[in-house]
C-alpha positions in Angstrom: -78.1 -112.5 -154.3 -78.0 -108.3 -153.5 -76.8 -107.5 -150.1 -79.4 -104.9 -148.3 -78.1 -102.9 -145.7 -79.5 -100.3 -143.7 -77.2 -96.8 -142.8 -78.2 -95.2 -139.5 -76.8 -92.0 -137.9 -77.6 -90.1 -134.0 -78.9 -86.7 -134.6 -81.4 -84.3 -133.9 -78.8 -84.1 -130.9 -78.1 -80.0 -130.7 -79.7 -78.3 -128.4 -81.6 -75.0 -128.3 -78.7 -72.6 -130.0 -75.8 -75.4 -129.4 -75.4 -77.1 -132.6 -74.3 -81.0 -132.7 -73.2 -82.4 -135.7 -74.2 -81.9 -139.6 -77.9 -83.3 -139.5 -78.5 -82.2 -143.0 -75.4 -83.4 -144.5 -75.7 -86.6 -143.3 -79.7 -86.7 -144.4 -78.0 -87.0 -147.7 -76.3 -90.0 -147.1 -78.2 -92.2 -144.3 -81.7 -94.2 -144.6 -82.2 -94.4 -141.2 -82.3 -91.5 -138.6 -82.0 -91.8 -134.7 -83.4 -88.8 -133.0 -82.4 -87.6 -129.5 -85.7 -87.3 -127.3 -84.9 -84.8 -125.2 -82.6 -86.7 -122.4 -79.5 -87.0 -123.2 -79.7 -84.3 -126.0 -82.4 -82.5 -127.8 -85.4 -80.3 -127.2 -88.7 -80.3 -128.8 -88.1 -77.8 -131.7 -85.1 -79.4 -132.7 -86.9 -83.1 -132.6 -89.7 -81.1 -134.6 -87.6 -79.7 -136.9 -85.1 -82.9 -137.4 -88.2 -85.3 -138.1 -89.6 -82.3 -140.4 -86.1 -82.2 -142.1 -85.8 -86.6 -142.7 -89.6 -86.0 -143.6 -87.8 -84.4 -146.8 -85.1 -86.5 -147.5 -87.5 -89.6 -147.1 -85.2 -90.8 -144.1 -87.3 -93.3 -141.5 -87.1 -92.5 -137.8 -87.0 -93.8 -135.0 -86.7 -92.6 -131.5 -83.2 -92.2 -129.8 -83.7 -92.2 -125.8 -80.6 -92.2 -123.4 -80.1 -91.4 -119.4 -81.4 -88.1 -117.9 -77.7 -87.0 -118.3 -77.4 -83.2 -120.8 -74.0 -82.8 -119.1 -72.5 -86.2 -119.6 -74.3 -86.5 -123.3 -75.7 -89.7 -122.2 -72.4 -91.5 -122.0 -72.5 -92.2 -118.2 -73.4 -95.0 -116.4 -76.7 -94.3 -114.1 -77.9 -97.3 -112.6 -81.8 -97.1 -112.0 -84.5 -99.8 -110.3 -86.4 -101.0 -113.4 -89.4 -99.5 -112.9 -87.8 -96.1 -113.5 -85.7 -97.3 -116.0 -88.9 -98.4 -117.9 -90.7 -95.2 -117.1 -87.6 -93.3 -118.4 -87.6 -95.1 -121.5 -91.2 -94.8 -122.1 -91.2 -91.0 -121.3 -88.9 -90.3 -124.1 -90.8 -92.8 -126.8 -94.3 -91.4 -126.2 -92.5 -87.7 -126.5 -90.8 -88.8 -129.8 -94.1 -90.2 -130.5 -96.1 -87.2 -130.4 -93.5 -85.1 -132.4 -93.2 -88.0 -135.4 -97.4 -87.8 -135.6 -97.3 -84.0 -135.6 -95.2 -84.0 -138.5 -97.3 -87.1 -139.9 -93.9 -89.3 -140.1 -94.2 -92.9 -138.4 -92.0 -93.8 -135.6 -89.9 -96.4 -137.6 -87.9 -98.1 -135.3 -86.0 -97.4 -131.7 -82.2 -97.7 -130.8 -80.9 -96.4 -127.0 -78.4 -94.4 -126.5 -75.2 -94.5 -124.9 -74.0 -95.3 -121.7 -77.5 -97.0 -121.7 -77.2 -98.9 -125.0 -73.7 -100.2 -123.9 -75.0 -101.1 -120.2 -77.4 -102.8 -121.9 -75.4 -104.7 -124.1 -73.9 -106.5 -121.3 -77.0 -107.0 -119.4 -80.6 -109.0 -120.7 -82.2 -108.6 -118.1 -81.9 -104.4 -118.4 -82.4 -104.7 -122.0 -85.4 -106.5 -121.9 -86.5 -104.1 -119.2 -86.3 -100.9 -121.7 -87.2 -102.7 -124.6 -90.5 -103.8 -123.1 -90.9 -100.4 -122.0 -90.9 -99.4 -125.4 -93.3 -102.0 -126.8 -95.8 -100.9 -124.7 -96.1 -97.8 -126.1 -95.7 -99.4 -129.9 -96.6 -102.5 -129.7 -94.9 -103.2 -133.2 -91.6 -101.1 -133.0 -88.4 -102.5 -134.7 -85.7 -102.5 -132.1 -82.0 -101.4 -133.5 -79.9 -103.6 -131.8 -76.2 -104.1 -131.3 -75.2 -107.2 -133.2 -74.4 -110.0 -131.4 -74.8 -108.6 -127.5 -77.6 -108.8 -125.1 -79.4 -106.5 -126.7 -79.8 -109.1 -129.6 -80.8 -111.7 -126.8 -83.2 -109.8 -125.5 -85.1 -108.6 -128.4 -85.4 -112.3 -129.7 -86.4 -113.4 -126.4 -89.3 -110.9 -126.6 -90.2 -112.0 -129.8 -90.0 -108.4 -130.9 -88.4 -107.2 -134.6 -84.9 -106.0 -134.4 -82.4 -105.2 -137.1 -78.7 -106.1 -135.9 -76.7 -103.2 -135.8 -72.6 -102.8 -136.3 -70.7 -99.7 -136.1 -68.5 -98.2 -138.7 -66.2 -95.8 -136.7 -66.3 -97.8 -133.4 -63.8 -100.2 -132.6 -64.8 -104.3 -131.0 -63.6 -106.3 -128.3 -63.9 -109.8 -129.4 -66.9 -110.6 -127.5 -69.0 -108.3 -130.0 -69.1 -105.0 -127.3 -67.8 -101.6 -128.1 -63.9 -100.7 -127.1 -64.9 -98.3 -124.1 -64.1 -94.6 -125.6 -61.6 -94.6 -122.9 -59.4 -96.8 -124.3 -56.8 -95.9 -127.4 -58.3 -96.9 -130.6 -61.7 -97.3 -129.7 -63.1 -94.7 -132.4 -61.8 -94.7 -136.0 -60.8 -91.4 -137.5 -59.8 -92.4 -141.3 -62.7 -92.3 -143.9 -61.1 -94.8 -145.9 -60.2 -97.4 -143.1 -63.9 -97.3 -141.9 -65.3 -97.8 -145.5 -62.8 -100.6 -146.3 -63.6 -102.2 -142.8 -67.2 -101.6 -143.4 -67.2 -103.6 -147.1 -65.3 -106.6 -145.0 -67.6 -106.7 -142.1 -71.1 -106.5 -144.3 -69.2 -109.0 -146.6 -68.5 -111.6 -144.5 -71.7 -111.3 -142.2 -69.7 -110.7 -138.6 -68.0 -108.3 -137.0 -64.1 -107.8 -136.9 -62.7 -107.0 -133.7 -59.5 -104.9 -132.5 -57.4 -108.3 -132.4 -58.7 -109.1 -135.6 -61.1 -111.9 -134.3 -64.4 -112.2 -135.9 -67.5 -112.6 -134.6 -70.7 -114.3 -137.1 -73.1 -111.9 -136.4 -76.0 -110.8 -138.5 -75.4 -107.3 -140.3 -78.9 -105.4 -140.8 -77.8 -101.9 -139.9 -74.8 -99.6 -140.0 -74.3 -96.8 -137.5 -72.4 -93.8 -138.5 -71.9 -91.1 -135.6 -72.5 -87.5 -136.3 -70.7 -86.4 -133.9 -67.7 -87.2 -134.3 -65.0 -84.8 -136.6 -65.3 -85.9 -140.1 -68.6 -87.7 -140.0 -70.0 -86.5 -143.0 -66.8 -87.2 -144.6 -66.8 -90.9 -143.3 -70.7 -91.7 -143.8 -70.3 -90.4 -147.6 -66.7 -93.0 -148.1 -68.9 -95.3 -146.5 -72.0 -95.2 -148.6 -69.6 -94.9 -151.6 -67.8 -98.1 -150.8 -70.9 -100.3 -150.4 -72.3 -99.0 -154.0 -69.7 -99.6 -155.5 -69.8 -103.1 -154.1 -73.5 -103.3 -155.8 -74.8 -103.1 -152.0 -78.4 -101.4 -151.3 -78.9 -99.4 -148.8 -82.4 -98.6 -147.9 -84.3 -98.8 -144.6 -85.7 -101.8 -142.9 -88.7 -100.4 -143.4 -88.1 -100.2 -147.6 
């Protein structure tokens, strides 16, 4: 039976003449694209023009909403009552929203960001809280989720569609989170590693943490970070590795 599997990357993440990452580059490569909304990173031209630009390449989108936090790119904790929390989340989607139907582009899917995404993971009840958030706005979105967390827990336990997401340059902990970036290790540099890690992890179905301890998880999605140095370098060893291993990589959505 084919494997399908799904490659996602962060962009549209620059913001007004501060460039982030390759975007175009990696359009060449990915079938999914996550697009900051504004928060975290972004502004509305460069949404416009990033939706316009996986328009082209015939990339699906989906929004990419994080903390209030330009500064701290998203990555630090803020802790917020849920009703802000939800109104946050909602904000960003109905933004993204309006900018995919400007460029006539459907809002594919939606995947937090960050500190939120990770806080999440750990907590249901939060996930749930921004995920339902979400659905409100589209009542059919596909949730990206990190495999095997509570982000997978909640989805399912609002009966929403998710596709299971693992990371190819981010190192686990063997309960299925992310090594914290503060720790050594926690994000993989070497093209070849992350490919040849990649191939094992879609392989087998589960994820391989630092200790070498798997985890079953289901593997819908992989997530390869533009910004980090070498990215394009990486997604392409990475898309080259599953070919060559007869995998396909298309959207969810394909």
């Amino acid at each position: 039976m084919t494997i399908t599997v799904d490659l996602n990357a962060d962009m549209g993440e620059s913001f007004g003449p501060w460039v982030m990452g390759n975007d175009a580059a990696l359009l060449e490569v990915i079938s999914s694209a996550n697009v900051a909304c504004g928060k975290h990173a972004g502004d509305p031209l460069v949404m416009a023009k990033t939706i316009a630009a996986a328009k082209v390449k015939g990339v699906a989108v989906g929004a990419h909403p994080g903390f209030d936090d330009l500064q701290g790119f998203g990555r630090r904790d803020v802790h917020l009552p849920s009703d802000e929390l939800a109104a946050l989340v909602q904000y960003q989607v109905g933004a993204f929203a309006a900018m995919a139907a400007g460029q006539g582009v459907p809002v594919a899917h939606l995947k937090l960001h960050g500190a939120m995404a990770n806080m999440a993971a750990r907590d249901q009840a939060m996930a749930e809280v921004c995920y339902r958030a979400a659905l409100q706005v589209i009542p059919d979105l596909r949730l990206f989720v990190i495999a095997g967390t509570a982000q997978q827990r909640a989805a399912a336990a609002l009966g929403a569609t998710y596709s299971a997401e693992i990371f190819a340059d981010r190192a686990y902990q063997d309960d299925a989170t992310l090594v914290p970036r503060s720790r050594p290790g926690a994000v993989l540099h070497d093209p070849e590693e992350v490919a040849q890690r990649v191939l094992a992890m879609v392989q087998a179905g589960c994820v391989i943490a630092q200790s070498g301890a798997r985890v079953n998880v289901p593997v819908d999605t992989i997530c390869l970070h533009g910004d980090t140095p070498g990215a394009v370098q990486m997604a392409k060893a990475v898309r080259q590795k599953l070919s060559d291993a007869k995998i396909l990589i298309c959207s969810p959505q394909n």
